[in-house]
C-alpha positions in Angstrom: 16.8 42.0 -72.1 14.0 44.4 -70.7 14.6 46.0 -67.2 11.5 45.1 -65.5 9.1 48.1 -63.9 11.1 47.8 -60.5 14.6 47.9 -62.3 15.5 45.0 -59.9 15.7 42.8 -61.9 14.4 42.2 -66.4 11.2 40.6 -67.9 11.2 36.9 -68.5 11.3 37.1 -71.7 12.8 33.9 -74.3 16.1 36.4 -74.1 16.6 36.3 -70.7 15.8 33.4 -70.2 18.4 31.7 -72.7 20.8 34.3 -71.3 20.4 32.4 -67.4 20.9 29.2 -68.9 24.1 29.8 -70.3 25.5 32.0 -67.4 23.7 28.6 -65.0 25.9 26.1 -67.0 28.8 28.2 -68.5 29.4 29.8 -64.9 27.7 28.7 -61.9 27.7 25.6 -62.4 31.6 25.1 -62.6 32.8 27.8 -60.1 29.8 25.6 -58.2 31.9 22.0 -58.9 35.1 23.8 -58.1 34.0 25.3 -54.5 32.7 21.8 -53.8 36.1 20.2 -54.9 38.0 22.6 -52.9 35.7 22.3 -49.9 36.1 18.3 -49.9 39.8 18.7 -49.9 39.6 20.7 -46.7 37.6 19.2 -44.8 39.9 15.6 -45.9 43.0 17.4 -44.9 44.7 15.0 -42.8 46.7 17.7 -40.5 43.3 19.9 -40.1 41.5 17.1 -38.8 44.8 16.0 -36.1 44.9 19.6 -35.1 40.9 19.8 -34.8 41.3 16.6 -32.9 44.6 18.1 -30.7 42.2 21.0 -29.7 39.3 18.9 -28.4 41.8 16.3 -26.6 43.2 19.8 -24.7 39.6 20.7 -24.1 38.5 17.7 -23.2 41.7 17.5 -20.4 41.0 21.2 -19.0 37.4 19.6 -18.8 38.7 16.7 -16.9 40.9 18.6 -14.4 38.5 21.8 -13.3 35.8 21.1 -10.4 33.8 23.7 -12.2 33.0 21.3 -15.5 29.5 21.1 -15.9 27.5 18.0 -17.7 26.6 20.3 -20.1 30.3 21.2 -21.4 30.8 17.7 -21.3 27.9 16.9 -23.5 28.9 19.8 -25.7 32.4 18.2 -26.0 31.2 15.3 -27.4 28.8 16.8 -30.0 31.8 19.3 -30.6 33.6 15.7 -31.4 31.1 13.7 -33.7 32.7 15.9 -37.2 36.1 15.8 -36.6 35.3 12.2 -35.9 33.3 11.5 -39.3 36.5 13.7 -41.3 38.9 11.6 -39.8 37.4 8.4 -40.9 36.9 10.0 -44.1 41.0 11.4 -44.5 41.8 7.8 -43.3 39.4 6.1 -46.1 41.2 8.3 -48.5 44.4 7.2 -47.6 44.0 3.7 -47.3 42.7 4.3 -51.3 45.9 6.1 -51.9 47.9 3.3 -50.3 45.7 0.5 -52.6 46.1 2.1 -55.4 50.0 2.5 -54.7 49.9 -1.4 -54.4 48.0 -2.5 -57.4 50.4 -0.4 -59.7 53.3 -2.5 -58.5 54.6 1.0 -56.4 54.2 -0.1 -52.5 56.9 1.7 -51.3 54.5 4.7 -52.1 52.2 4.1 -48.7 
């Protein structure tokens, strides 16, 4: 590897190069696969998305009982709604896999 003039950074030279592909699909591209992984698992956690979807029902009530509520908050509410929305129906797809598969392998005490 040769340091470029700027020392910001090193000539692309067949070196380097071979070195960036191994650190793309020896490193990045796992700790890449296993952010992802973990990051799907949040989002489908079934007691974030009730507790996501407890906070908007209280917002949406101290909306509902103030003379002050604008259509804007309103609007914003709903927008506010549309994720927890999709990660519910999402969690709840998983499950009802997770209860399927309990069935099919003769377990459906499991759901």
């Amino acid at each position: 590897m040769i340091p470029n003039a700027r020392r910001d950074g090193f000539e692309e030279t067949g070196a380097w190069l071979e070195i960036q592909s191994e650190l793309i699909t020896t490193v990045c591209a796992p700790l890449a696969s296993d952010a992802y992984a973990a990051s799907q698992r949040g989002q489908l956690d079934v007691e974030a998305v009730v507790g996501d979807i407890g906070d908007l029902v209280k917002r949406g009530n101290t909306l509902a009982q103030s003379s002050r509520s604008s259509y804007d908050q309103v609007v914003e509410l709903m927008n506010l709604a549309k994720r927890p929305r999709r990660r519910a129906a999402s969690a709840l797809k998983i499950v009802d896999d997770l209860d399927a598969t309990a069935v099919d392998e003769g377990h459906p005490n499991r759901q």
